[in-house]
C-alpha positions in Angstrom: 3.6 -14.8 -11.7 1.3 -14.6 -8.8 2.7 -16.1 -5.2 0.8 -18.6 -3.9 0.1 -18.9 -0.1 2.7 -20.6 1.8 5.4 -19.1 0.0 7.7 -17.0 1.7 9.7 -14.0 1.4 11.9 -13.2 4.1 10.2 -13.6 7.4 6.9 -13.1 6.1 4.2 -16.1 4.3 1.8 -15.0 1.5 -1.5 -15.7 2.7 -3.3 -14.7 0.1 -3.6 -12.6 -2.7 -5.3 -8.9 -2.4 -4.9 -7.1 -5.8 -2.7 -6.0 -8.5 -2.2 -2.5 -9.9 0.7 -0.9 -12.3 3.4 -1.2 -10.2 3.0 -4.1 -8.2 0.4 -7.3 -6.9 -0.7 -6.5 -3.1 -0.4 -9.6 -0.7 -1.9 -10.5 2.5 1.0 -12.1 5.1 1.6 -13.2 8.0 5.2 -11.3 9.8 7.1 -15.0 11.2 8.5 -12.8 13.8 6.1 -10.2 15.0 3.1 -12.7 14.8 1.1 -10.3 12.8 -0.6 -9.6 9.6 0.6 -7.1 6.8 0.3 -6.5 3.3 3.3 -7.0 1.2 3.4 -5.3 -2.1 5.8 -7.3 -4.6 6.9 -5.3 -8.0 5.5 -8.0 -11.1 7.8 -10.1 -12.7 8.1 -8.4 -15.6 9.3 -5.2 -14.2 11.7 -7.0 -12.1 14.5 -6.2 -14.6 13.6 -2.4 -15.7 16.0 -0.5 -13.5 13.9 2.1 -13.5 10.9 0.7 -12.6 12.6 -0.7 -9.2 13.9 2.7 -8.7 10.5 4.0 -8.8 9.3 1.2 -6.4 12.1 2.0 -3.8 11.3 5.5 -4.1 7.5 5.0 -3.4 8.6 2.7 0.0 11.0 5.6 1.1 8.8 8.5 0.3 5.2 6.8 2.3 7.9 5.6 5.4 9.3 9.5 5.4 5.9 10.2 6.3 3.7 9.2 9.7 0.0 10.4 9.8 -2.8 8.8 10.8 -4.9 8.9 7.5 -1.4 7.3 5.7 -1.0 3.9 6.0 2.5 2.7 8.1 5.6 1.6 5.8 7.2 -1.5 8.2 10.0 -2.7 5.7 11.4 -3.1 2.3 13.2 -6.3 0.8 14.5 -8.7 -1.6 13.9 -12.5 -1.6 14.1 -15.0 -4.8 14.7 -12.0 -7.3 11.6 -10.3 -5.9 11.2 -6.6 -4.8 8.7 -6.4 -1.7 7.7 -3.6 1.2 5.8 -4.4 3.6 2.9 -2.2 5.0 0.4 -2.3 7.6 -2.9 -4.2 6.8 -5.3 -1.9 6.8 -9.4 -3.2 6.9 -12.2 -2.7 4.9 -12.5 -1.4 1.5 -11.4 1.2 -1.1 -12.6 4.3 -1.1 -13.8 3.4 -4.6 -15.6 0.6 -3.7 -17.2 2.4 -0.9 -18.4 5.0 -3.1 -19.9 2.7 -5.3 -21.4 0.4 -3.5 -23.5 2.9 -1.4 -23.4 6.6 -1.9 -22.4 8.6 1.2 -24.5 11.1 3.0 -23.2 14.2 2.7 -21.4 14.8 6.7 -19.9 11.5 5.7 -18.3 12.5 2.7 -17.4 16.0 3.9 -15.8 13.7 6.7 -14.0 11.5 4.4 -13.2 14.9 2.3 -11.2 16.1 5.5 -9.7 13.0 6.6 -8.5 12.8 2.8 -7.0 16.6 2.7 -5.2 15.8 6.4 -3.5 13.3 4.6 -2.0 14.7 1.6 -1.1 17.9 3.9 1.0 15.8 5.6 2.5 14.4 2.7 2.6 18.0 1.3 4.9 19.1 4.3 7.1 16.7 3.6 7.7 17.6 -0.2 5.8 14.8 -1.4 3.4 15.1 -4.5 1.1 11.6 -5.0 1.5 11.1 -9.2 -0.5 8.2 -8.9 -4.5 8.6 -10.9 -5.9 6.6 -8.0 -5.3 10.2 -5.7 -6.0 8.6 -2.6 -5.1 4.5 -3.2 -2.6 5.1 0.1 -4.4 6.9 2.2 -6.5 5.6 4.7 -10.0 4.7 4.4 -12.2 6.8 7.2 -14.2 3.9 8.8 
């Protein structure tokens, strides 16, 4: 069930709603105590109770926080309010890469520029040990501009 704004988990109050994927509905919030905006990404209701679905939700958190690069967007916490699984991440601007793409095709430099900024990423993930599984490749990584 989608959250509505107001509601609250933890310190943090949906704001509004941002998008939904396979593991979990994206949120725009505002952080009670820091005073600023992140995204909160809540596992869905019906995977709530698959053990290993949450597993695989805590792992994800763990494995983007292990990890600090510009081009990979910042894990700020992980928690559990009214039987809901949620980390919190930076809130990042703009659009997808795959909108981006779409919408307007790059000029070459740009896209050999967002080529790089893309490779820098998943290096730094590399180092780490981490492999992205995920068919959207880069769906954490930061968007160049």
């Amino acid at each position: 069930m989608p959250l509505l704004p107001g509601k609250q988990l933890g310190p943090y109050q949906i704001t509004a709603a941002l998008g939904a994927g396979g593991m979990g509905e994206v949120y725009r919030a505002k952080d009670t105590r820091l005073g600023r905006e992140v995204a909160i990404k809540v596992l869905p209701d019906h995977l709530g109770g698959d053990a290993s679905a949450l597993a695989r939700f805590e792992r994800e958190a763990k494995v983007l926080a292990a990890v600090s690069h510009p081009n990979i967007l910042t894990i700020f916490d992980v928690g559990r309010d009214s039987g809901l699984s949620f980390v919190v991440m930076e809130l990042l601007p703009g659009e997808t890469l795959r909108t981006r793409i779409s919408q307007r095709r790059p000029r070459w430099p740009d896209a050999v520029q967002m080529g790089i900024e893309i490779a820098e990423g998943l290096s730094a993930a590399h180092s780490k040990g981490i492999m992205h599984r995920e068919s959207q490749a880069g769906k954490h990584l930061r968007n160049a501009r």
